[in-house]
C-alpha positions in Angstrom: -117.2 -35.1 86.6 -113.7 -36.5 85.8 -112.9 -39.7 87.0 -109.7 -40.1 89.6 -107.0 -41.2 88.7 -105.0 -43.8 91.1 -101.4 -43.5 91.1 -99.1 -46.4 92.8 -96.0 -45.2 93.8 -93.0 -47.7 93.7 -89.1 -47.1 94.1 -86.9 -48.6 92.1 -83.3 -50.7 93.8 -81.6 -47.9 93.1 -83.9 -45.4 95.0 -85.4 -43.6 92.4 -89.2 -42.6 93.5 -92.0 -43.0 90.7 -95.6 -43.7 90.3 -97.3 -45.7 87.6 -100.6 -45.3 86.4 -102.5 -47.3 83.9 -104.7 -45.7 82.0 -106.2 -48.7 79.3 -107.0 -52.4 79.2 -103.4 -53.3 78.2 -101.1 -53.5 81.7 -98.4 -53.9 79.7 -98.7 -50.9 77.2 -101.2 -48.4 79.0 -99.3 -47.2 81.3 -98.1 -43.7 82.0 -94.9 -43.4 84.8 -93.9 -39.9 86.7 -90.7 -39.8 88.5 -91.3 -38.5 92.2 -87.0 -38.1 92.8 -85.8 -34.2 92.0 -83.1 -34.5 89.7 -81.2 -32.1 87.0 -83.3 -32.4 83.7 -80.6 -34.0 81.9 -81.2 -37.4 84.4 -85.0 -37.4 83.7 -85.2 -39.9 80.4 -83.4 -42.0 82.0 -85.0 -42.0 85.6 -87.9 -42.8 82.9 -86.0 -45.5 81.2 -84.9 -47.0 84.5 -88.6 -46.6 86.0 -90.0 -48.3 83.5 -87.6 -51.2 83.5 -88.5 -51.6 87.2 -92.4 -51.6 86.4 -91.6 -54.5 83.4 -89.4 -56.8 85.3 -91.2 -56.3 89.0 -94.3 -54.9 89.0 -96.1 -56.2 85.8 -95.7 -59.9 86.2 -97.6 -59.4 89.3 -100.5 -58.8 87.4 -101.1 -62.2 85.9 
């Protein structure tokens, strides 16, 4: 049986809607990020880029 996976959604200043998952031991690195907000595909890398700054500067520090 597969294990679930536990997505944690977040949204970013700007309003941007993501979800994080982390998927190794490494909270820093092994971490996988979906962007929740429809948008025209030429947005989505950097929704990503933006997402993941978010998750570095807010989200990660809370884990130590």
């Amino acid at each position: 049986m597969a294990m679930k996976q536990n997505w944690t959604e977040f949204e970013t200043e700007t309003g941007l809607k993501a979800k994080y998952l982390i998927i190794g031991e490494d909270k820093r690195h092994d971490v996988r990020i979906k962007i929740l907000t429809p948008m025209p595909r030429g947005y989505y890398y950097s929704a990503v880029n933006e997402a993941g700054a978010y998750y570095d500067q807010y989200i990660f520090p809370k884990f130590k």
